[in-house]
KEVEXDREN-849671 format. One record per residue (C-alpha): residue in one letter; x, y negated, z. Coordinates in steps of 0.5 Angstrom, whole numbers, plus 2048, in hexadecimal, padded with zeros to 3 digits. Each point is the difference from the previous one (the first is absolute). Layout:
N
AXYZ;...
END
This chain:
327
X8D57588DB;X8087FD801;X8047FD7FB;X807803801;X8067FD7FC;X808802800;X8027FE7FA;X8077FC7FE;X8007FC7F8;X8077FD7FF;X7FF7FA7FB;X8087FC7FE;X8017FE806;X7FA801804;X7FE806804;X7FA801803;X800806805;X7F9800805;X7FD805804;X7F97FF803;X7F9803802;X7FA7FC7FE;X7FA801803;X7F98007FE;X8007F7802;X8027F97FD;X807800800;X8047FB7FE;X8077FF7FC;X8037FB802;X8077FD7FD;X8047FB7FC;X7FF8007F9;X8058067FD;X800803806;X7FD8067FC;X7F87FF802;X7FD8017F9;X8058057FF;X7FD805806;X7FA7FF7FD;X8018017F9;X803807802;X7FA802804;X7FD7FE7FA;X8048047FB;X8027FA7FC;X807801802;X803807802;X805800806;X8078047FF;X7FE804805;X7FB802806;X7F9802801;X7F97FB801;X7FA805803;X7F97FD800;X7FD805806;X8018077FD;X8017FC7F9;X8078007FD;X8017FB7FC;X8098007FE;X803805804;X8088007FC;X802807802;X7F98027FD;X8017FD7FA;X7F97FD801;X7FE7F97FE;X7F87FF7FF;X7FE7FB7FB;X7FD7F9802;X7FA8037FE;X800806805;X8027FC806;X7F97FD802;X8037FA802;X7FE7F97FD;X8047FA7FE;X7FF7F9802;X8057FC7FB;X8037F9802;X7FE7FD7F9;X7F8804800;X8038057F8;X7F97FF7FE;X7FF8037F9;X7FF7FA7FD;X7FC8047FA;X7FB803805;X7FA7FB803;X7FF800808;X7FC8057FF;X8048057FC;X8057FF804;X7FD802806;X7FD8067FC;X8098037FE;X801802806;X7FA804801;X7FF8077FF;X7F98047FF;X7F98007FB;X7FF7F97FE;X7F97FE803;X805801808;X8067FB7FD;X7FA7FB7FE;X7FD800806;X806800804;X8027FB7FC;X7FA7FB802;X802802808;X8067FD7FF;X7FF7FA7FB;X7FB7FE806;X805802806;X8057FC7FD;X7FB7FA7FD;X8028027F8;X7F98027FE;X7FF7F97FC;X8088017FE;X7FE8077FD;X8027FE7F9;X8057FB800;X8088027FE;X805800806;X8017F97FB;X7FA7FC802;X801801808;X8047FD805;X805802804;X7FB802806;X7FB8037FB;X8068047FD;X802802807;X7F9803801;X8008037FB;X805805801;X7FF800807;X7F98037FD;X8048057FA;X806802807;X7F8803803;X7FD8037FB;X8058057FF;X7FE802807;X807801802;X803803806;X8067FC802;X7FF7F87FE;X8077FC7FE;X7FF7F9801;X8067FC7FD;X8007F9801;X7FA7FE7FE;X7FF7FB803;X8067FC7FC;X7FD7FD7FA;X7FA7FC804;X7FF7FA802;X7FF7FE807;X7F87FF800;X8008087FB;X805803805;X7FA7FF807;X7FC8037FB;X8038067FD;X803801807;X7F9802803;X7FE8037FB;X806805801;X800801807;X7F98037FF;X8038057FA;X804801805;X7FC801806;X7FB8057FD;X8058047FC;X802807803;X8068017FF;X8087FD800;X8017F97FD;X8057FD7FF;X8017F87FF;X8067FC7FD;X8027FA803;X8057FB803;X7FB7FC804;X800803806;X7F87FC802;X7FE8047FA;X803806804;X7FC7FE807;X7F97FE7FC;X8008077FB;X804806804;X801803806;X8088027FF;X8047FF7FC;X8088027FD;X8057FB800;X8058017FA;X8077FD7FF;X8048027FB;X7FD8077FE;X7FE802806;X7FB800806;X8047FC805;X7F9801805;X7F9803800;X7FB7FE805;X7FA7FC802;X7FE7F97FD;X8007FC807;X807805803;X8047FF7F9;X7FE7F8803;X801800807;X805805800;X8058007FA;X807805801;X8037FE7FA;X8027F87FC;X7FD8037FA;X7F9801804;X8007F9804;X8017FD7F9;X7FB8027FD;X7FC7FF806;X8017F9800;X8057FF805;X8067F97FD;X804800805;X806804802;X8067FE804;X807803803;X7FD804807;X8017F9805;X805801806;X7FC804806;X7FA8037FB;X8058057FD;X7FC8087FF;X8048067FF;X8038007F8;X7FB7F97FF;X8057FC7F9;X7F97FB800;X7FB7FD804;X7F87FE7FC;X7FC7FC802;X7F97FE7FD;X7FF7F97FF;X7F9800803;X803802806;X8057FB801;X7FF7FA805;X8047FA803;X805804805;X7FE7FF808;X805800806;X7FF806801;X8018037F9;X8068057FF;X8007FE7F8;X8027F97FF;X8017FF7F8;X8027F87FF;X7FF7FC7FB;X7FE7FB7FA;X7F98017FC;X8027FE7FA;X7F98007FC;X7F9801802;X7FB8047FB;X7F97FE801;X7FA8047FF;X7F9801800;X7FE805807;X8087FF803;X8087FC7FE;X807803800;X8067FD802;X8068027FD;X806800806;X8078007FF;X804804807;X807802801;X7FD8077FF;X7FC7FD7FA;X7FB7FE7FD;X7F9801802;X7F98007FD;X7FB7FE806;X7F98007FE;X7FB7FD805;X7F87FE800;X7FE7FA7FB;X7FE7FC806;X805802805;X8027F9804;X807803801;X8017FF7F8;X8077FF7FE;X8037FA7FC;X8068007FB;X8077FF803;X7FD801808;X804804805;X7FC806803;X802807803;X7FB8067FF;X7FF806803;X7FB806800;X7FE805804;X804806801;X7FA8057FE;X8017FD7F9;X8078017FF;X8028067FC;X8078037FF;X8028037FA;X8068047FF;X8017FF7F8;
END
């Protein structure tokens, strides 16, 4: 079953009006932070109520405005992922787990002790969310979102207050929740490589919106909108070039990997100084200033064209990587 949303919330200065179709597949929300991400899925949820609209699962109807009708949290068989876990610090692992469960007692223990053996919680069963890590607390949600059998997963940043190491951890552990579950998720985020890793598609929003909708590798390869190509990981954005001009284009992007040392034969010849070069482990980048200017241009680690501060250099791309945008 579909997730169907229509909704509009206005809050001080800041509306969020979508329309979207959520499939039965991982999908992410990509956007900046206060783009209105955790505000969408708060309303599918039910913790917040838009001004007006209508939110359906399959034949379901969630808040439908005109009706007057709007299920409680409880009713809407979807399940939260918190950024900040909101364990029950009172209730053990276990106990947990066992509150968001319905049914005879001897079924929630048995279902209990699948999920503490799944998520690696089995010896953790009867500590306080006070004695676990980060990754241990994470797990434990994860496991209390599942044990509600829910229909619809809302994922919201949780990978935002791990470390590094804890973040490859939980991360394969949701994309396998992710794989098996039947049914529409939806992940927050403002990493776009989560997005990739994770999801098949994805929903961009800017400023309360859903600026574009598509799959993963099309939003990458073929973003229509700055907001997309942003979020996507392109840096670089410059006045279009004299003999490049399309149709209503007001900039022209360019991503950093895709820039090279200019040829003859190159249409594109962008001038000017590295000011800096950034190391790092697997590629470096150097930070150029142009007439047009500044370009971040990243290149392999071990590249022997590497650049050095203050050396004259003229880069180009090749014409399939460059991307107009009307905005």
């Amino acid at each position: 079953m579909s997730l169907w949303i229509d909704i509009y919330k206005k809050l001080g200065d800041f509306s969020l009006s979508m329309q979207q179709e959520f499939p039965n597949a991982p999908t992410a929300v990509i956007g900046a932070s206060g783009s209105g991400k955790s505000m969408l899925l708060r309303c599918i949820a039910g913790i917040e109520k838009p001004d007006h609209g209508r939110i359906t699962h399959g034949q379901a109807v969630w808040y439908d405005a005109a009706q007057k009708r709007c299920l409680p949290p409880q009713k809407r068989r979807a399940g939260y992922l918190f950024q900040q876990y909101a364990l029950f610090e009172n209730k053990t692992v276990s106990g947990n787990l066992m509150m968001g469960m319905t049914g005879k007692r001897a079924e929630k223990q048995r279902r209990c002790s699948m999920l503490l053996e799944r998520f690696q919680l089995t010896e953790l069963a009867d500590l306080y969310p006070a004695q676990l890590s980060g990754g241990q607390k994470q797990r434990t949600a994860l496991a209390r979102m599942l044990a509600a059998e829910p229909e619809v997963l809302l994922l919201d940043e949780p990978f935002s207050a791990l470390d590094t190491h804890l973040r490859g951890q939980v991360r394969r552990q949701m994309a396998e929740v992710m794989e098996q579950h039947d049914g529409v998720s939806l992940l927050v985020t403002h990493e776009f490589s989560e997005a990739l890793q994770l999801c098949s598609c994805a929903a961009v929003v800017s400023d309360g919106k859903i600026v574009e909708y598509g799959a993963c590798d099309s939003l990458w390869k073929q973003p229509k909108t700055r907001a997309c190509a942003e979020l996507t990981g392109m840096r670089n954005f410059i006045p279009v070039p004299d003999g490049l001009q399309r149709t209503g284009a007001r900039s022209m992007g360019i991503r950093p990997e895709h820039l090279r040392l200019a040829r003859e034969s190159d249409r594109l010849q962008l001038s000017g100084i590295v000011k800096r070069v950034l190391p790092g482990l697997y590629s470096c980048q150097a930070e150029v200033e142009t007439r047009q200017g500044p370009l971040l241009w990243e290149l392999a680690g071990d590249c022997w064209q590497k650049p050095e501060g203050g050396q004259h250099i003229i880069l180009s791309a090749e014409e399939d990587n460059l991307h107009f945008f009307l905005d």
